[in-house]
Phi, psi and omega in degrees: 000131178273168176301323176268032199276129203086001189248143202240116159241137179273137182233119150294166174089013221232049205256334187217160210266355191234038182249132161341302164309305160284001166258325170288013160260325164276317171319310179300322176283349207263306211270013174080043174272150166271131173236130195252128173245157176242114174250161150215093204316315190342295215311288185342308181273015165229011158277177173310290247255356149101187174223164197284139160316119166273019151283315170315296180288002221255288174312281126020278229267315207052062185245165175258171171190152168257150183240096216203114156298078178284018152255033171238143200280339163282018164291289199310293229277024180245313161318298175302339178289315197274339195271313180300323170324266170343332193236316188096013177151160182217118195273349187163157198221185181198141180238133177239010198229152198296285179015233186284353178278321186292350197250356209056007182304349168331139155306172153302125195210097217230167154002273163004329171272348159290022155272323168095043163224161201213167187238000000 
C-alpha cells in the first residue's frame, strides 16, 4: 500500500513529459494516489519545445485529464468539476501553472472534497 493510497490528486501543468507537473503527478501517482491532471497543449505548442501527445503523458502517468485554459474564468471550476466527476472527490492539489492560483479565480475549494462535496 502506498503512502497516498485512497487519495485523489488534482495536478495543473501537466501538458508534457519534461514539465515540473509531470513529475510531481507520475511522483503522486508512484506514491499510489489516483491523479486527475489539467493540460493545455495551445501553450506548449506554440513554445520553442513544442508540445507532447496527451494520450502519451496521459498514459505516462495513468492519469485521467482535462484539457482546459485555466486563463479563461470558467477553467478552474470546470476542472474541478470533471476531476470530482472522475473521482468522486479530490484530497488535494498542486498548481503547477501561474494562471488562478496567482489571481484567485479557484472555486471555493475546502476539505469537504474528500467527502466528494465542493464549494
Amino acid at each position: 500500500m502506498g503512502l497516498l493510497e485512497g487519495r485523489v490528486a488534482l495536478v495543473t501543468g501537466v501538458s508534457r513529459r519534461q514539465g515540473i507537473g509531470y513529475a510531481i503527478a507520475s511522483r503522486l501517482r508512484g506514491l499510489g494516489a489516483e491523479v486527475f491532471v489539467q493540460h493545455h497543449v495551445p501553450h506548449d505548442a506554440a513554445q520553442p519545445w513544442g508540445a507532447d501527445s496527451v494520450d502519451e503523458v496521459l498514459a505516462g502517468i495513468g492519469a485521467q485529464g482535462l484539457g482546459v485554459d485555466l486563463a479563461d474564468p470558467a477553467g478552474p471550476e470546470r476542472l474541478v468539476a470533471a476531476a470530482v466527476e472522475a473521482f468522486g472527490a479530490s484530497t488535494c492539489w498542486c498548481a503547477t501553472t501561474r494562471g488562478p492560483a496567482a489571481t484567485g479565480r479557484w472555486p471555493r475549494w475546502t476539505p469537504r472534497c474528500s467527502t466528494g462535496t465542493t464549494r
